[in-house]
N, C-alpha and C positions, 0 to 999 in steps of 0.2 A: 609596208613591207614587214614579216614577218621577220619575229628575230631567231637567230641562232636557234637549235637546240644546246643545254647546257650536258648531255648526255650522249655519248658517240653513239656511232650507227651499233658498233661493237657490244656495246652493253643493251643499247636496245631490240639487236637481235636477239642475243643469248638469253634477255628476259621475256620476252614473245616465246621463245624454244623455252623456257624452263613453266610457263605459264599452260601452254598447249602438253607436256608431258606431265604436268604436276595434278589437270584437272578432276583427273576420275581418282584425287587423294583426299579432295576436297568436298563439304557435300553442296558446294555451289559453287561456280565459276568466279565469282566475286571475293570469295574467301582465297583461292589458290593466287588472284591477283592482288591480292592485299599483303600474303605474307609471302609474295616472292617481291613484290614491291619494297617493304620494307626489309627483305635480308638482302638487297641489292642496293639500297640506300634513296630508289625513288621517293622523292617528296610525293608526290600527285598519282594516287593509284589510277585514280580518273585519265592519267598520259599513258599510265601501260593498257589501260582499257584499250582507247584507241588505238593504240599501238597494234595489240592481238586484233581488231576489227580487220584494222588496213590490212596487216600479215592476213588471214581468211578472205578478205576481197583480193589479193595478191596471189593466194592459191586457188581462186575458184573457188571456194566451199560457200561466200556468200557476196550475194550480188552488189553490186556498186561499183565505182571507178575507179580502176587500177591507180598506183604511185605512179606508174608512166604513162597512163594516159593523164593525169592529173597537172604532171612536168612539163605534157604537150601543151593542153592546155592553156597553161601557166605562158608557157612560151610564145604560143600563139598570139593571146591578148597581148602582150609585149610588144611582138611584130606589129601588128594592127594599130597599137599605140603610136608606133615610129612613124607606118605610113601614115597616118590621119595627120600626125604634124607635117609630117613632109611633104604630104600633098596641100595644110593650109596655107606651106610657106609657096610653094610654085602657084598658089592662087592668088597670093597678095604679090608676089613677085608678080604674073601676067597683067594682073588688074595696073600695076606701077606702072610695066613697062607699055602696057593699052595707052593708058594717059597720056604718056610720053610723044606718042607719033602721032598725037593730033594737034 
């Protein structure tokens, strides 16, 4: 299970928006994420990288799997988890109750 982010949704929005406005000050993408990273106090310029990725696959500008298809996802396998045990206990339950009425 992944842990926490230790950086709210709030600050990572507003550094995605200050990243995406700040780019054409910078004369590489990499540069504009480095000194917005650290006048925001991110440790991991490599998190706000990601960060601006997902933001761009979240607006359409670049291909990959949305946040919310990602949370379906997520969710999906979870459900699939539940049932596969649920269905191995009503199989060792039928197998029980089989044995039993012979």
């Amino acid at each position: 299970m992944a842990r926490p982010s230790k950086y709210s949704a709030e600050l990572r929005e507003r550094a995605v928006r200050m990243v995406m406005e700040s780019r054409r000050d910078y004369p590489h993408e990499a540069a504009a994420i480095r000194s917005v990273a650290s006048k925001l106090g991110i440790t991991s310029p490599e998190s706000l990288r990601k960060w601006v990725r997902q933001a761009e696959v979240d607006g359409g500008t670049r291909p990959g799997k949305t946040s919310e298809e990602i949370a379906e996802i997520k969710n999906l396998k979870k459900e699939v988890a539940e049932l596969r045990r649920a269905n191995e206990i009503l199989k060792a339950a039928s197998a029980f109750f089989a044995s039993m009425s012979k």
